[in-house]
Backbone as JSON, one array per atom type, in Angstrom:
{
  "sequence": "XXXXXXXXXXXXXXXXXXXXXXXXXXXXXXXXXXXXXXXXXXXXXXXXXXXXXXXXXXXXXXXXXXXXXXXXXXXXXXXXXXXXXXXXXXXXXXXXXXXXXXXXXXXXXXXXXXXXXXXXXXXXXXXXXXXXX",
  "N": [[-0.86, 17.34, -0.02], [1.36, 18.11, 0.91], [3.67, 18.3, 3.76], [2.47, 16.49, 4.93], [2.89, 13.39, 6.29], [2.93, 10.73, 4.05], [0.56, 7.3, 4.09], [0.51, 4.74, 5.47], [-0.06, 2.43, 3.7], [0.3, 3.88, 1.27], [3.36, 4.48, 1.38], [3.76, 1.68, 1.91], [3.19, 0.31, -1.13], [4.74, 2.14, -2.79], [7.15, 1.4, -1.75], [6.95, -1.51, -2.4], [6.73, -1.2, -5.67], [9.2, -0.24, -5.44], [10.69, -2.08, -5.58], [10.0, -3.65, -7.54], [11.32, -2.16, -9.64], [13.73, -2.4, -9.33], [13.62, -5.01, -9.44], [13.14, -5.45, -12.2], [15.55, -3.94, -13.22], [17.1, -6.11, -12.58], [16.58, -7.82, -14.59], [17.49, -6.7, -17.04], [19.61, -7.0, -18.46], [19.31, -10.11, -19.69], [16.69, -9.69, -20.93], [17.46, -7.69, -23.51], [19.45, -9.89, -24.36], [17.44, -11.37, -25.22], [15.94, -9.84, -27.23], [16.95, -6.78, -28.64], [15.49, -3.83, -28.26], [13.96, -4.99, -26.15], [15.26, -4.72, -23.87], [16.04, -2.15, -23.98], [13.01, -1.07, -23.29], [12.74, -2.27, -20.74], [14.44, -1.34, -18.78], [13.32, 1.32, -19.05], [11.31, 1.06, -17.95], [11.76, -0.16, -15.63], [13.47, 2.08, -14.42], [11.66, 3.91, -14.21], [9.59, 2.87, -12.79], [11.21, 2.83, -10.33], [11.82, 5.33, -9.54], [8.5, 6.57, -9.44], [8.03, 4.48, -7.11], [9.83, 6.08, -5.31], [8.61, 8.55, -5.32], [5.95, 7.92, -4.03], [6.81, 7.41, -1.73], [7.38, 9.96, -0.21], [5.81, 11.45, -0.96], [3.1, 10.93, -2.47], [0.61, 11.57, -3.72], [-2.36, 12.33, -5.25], [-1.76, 11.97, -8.23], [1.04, 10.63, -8.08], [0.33, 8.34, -6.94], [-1.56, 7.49, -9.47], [0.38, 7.7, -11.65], [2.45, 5.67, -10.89], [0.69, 3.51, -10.49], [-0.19, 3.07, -13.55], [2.7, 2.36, -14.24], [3.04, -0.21, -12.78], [1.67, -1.46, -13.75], [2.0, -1.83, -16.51], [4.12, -3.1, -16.29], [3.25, -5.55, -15.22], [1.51, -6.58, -17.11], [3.35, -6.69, -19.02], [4.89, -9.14, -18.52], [2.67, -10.92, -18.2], [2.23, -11.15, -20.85], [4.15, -12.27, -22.21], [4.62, -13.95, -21.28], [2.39, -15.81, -21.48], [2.33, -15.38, -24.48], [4.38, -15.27, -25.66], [7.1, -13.52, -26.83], [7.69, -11.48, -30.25], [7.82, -13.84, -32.76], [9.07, -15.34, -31.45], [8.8, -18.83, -29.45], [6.29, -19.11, -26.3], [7.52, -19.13, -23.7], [6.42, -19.81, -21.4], [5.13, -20.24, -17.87], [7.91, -19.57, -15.13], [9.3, -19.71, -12.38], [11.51, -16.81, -11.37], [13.61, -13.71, -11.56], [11.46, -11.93, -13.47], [9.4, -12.84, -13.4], [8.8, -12.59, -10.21], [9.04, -9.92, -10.59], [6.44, -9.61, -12.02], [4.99, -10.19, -9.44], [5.7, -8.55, -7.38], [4.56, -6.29, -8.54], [1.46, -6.69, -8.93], [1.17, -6.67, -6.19], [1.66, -4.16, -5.25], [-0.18, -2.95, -6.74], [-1.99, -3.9, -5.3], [-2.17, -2.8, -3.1], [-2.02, 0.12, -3.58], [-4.91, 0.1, -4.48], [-5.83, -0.57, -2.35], [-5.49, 1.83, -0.63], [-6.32, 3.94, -2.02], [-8.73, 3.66, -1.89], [-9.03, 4.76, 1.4], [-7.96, 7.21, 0.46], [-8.96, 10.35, -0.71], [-9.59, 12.01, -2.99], [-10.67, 15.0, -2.69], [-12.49, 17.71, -2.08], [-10.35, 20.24, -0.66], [-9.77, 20.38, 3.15], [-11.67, 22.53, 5.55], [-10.42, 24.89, 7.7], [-11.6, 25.35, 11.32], [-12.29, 27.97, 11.64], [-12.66, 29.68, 9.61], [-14.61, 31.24, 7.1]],
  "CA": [[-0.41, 16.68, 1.17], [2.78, 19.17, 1.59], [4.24, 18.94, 5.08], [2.2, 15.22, 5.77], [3.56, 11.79, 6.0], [1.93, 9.78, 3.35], [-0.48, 7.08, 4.83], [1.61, 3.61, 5.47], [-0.35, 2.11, 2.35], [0.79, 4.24, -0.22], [4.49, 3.81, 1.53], [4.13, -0.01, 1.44], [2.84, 0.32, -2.38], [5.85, 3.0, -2.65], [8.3, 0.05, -1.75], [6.67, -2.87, -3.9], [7.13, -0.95, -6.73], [10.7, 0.23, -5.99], [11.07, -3.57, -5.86], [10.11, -4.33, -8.96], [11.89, -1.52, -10.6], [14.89, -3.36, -8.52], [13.92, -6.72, -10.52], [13.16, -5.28, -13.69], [17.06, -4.05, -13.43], [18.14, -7.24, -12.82], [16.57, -8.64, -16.07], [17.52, -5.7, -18.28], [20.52, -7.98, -19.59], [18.58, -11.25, -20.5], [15.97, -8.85, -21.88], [18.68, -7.23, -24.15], [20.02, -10.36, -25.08], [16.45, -12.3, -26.22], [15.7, -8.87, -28.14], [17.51, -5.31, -28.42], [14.11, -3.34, -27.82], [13.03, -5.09, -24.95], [16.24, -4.45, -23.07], [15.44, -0.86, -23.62], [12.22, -1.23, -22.8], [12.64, -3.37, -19.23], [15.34, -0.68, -18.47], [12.89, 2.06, -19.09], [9.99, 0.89, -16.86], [12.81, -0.33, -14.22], [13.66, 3.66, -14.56], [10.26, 4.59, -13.99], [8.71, 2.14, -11.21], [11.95, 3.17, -9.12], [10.94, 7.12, -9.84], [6.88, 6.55, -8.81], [8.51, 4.08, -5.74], [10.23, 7.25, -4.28], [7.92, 9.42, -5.09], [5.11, 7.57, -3.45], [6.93, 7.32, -0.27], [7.78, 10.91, 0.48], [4.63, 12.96, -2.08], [1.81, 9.97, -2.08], [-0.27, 12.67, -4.25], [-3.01, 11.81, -6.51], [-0.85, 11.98, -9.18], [1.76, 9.75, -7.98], [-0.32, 7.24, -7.16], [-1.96, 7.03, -10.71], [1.45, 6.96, -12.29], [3.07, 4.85, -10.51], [-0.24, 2.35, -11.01], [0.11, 2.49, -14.52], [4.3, 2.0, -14.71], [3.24, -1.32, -12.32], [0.23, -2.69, -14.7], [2.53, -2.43, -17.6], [5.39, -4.21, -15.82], [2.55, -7.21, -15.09], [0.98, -6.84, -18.35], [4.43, -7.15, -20.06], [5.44, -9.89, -18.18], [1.56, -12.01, -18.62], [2.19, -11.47, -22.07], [5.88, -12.63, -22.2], [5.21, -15.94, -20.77], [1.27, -16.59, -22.52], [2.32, -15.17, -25.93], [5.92, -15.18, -25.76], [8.21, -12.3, -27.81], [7.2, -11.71, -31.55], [9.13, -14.55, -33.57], [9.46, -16.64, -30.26], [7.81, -19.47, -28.68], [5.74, -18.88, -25.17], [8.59, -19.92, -22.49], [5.38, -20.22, -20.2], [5.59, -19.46, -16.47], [8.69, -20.3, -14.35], [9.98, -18.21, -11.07], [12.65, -16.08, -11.72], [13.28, -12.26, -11.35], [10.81, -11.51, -13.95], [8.02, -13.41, -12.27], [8.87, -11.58, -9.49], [8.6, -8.31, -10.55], [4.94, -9.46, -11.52], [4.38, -10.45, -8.29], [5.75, -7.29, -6.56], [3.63, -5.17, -9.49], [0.66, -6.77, -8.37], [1.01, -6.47, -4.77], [1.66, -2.76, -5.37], [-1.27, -2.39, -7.41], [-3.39, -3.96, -4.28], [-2.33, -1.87, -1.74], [-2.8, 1.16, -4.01], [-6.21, -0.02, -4.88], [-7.18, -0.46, -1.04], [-5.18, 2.74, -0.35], [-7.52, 4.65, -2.75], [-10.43, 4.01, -0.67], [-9.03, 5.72, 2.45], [-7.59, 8.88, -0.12], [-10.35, 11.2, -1.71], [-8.73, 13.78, -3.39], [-12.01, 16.15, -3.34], [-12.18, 19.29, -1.39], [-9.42, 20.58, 0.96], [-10.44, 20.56, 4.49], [-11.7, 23.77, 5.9], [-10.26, 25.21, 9.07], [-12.88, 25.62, 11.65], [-12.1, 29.51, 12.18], [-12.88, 30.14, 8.27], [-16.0, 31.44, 7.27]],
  "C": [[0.96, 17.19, 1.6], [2.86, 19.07, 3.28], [3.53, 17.65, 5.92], [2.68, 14.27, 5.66], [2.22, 11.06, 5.23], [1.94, 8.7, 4.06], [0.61, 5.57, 4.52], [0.91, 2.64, 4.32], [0.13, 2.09, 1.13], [2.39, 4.16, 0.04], [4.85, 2.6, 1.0], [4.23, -0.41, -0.64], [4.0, 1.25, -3.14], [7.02, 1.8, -2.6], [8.05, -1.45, -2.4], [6.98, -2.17, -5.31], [8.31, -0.26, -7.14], [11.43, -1.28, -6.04], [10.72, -4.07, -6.62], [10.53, -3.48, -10.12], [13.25, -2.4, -10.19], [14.78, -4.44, -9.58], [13.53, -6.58, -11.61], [14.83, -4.78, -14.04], [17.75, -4.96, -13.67], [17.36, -7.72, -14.19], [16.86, -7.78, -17.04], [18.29, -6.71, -19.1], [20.03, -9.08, -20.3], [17.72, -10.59, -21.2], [16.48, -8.4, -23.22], [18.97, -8.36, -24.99], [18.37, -11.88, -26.23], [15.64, -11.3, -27.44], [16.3, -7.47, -27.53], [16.49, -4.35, -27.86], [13.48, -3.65, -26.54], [13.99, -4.39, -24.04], [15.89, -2.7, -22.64], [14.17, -0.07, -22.9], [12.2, -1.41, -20.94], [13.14, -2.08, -18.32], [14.48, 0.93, -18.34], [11.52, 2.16, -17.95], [10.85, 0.4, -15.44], [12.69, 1.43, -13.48], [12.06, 4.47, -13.67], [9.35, 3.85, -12.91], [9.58, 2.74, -10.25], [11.51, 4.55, -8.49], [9.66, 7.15, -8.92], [7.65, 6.22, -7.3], [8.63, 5.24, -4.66], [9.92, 8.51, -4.34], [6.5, 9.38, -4.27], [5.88, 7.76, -1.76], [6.94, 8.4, 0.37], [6.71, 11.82, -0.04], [3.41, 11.81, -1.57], [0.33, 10.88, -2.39], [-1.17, 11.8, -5.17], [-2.06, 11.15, -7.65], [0.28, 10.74, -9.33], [1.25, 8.77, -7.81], [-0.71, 6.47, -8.45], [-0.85, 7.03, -11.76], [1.92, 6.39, -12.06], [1.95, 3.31, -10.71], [0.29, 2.12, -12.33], [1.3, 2.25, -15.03], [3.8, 0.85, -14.12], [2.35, -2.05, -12.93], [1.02, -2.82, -15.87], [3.34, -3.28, -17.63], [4.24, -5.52, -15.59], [2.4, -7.53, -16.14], [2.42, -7.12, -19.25], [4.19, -9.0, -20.14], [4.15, -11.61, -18.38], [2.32, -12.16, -20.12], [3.5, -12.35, -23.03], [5.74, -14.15, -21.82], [3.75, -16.15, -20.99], [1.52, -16.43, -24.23], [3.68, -15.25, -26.51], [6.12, -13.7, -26.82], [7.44, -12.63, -29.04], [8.27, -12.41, -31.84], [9.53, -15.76, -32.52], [7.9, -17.37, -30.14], [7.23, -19.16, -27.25], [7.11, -19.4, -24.42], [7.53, -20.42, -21.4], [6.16, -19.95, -18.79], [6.83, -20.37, -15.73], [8.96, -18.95, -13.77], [10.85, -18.11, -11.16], [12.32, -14.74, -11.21], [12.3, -11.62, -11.93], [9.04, -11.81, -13.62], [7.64, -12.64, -10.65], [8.66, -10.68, -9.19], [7.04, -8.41, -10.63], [4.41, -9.49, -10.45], [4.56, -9.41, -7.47], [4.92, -6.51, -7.35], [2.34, -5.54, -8.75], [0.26, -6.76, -7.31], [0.93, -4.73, -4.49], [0.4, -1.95, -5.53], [-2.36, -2.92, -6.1], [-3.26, -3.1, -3.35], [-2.53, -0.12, -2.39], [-4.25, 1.31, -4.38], [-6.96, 0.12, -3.4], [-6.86, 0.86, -0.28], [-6.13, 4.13, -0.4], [-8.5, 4.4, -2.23], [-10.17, 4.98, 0.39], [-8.56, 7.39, 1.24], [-8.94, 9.11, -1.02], [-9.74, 12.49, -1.96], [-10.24, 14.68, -3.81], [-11.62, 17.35, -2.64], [-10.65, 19.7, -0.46], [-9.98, 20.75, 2.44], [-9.69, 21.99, 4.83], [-11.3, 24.05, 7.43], [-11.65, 25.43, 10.04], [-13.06, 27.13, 12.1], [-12.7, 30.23, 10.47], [-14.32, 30.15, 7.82], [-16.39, 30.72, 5.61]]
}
C-alpha cells in the first residue's frame, strides 16, 4: 500500500490503540508498585501498542494490522485476567473504572474496527494494470 492513505478503519483502529498504549503509560507506576515485573511488562506493551498505533495510521499493511491485533488482545487479556484472577499471591481486585479498564476498553474497540476493517482488506493478488498483458 506504498504511496496510499490507509482506509479510515485501520486509522481509527491506529488511534484506539495509540490510546491504550497512552493508558497503559499511565498505569506503568501502580503496576510497578503492586509487582516489579508487571511494571516492566505494562511499560513494554504501552511501548508497543503506541509503535503498531503509528504504524497503522501511516503503513496499515497486513503486517501491521496483525501486530498491532495481537499487542491489543494481550493488553485486554492482561487486564481480564488482572481483575478475574488477580496477580499471583494477590486477591482478584475485581472490576472498577480506572485507566486500566480503559485501556481494555480502547483494546477492544481497536480490535473491532480491525476485525471489520479486515473484511474490506484482502491482501491476495496485486491489482493488474489494464495495459498489462
Amino acid at each position: 500500500m506504498a504511496g496510499r492513505t490507509p482506509p479510515p478503519l485501520a486509522r481509527a483502529a491506529g488511534v484506539l490503540a495509540g490510546g491504550q498504549g497512552l493508558t497503559l503509560l499511565w498505569c506503568v507506576r501502580s503496576a510497578a508498585t503492586e509487582a516489579g515485573y508487571l511494571g516492566v511488562l505494562v511499560g513494554l506493551l504501552a511501548a508497543l501498542a503506541l509503535l503498531g498505533g503509528w504504524r497503522l495510521w501511516f503503513v496499515a499493511s497486513w503486517a501491521c494490522r496483525a501486530v498491532t491485533a495481537a499487542v491489543v488482545s494481550v493488553g485486554v487479556g492482561g487486564e481480564l485476567l488482572r481483575a478475574t484472577a488477580g496477580l499471583p499471591g494477590q486477591v482478584s481486585p475485581g472490576w472498577s473504572f480506572g485507566p486500566a479498564a480503559l485501556s481494555a476498553l480502547l483494546g477492544v474497540l481497536a480490535l473491532l474496527a480491525l476485525g471489520l476493517d479486515s473484511r474490506r482488506f484482502r491482501p491476495g493478488a496485486p491489482e493488474r494494470s489494464p495495459y498489462a498483458l
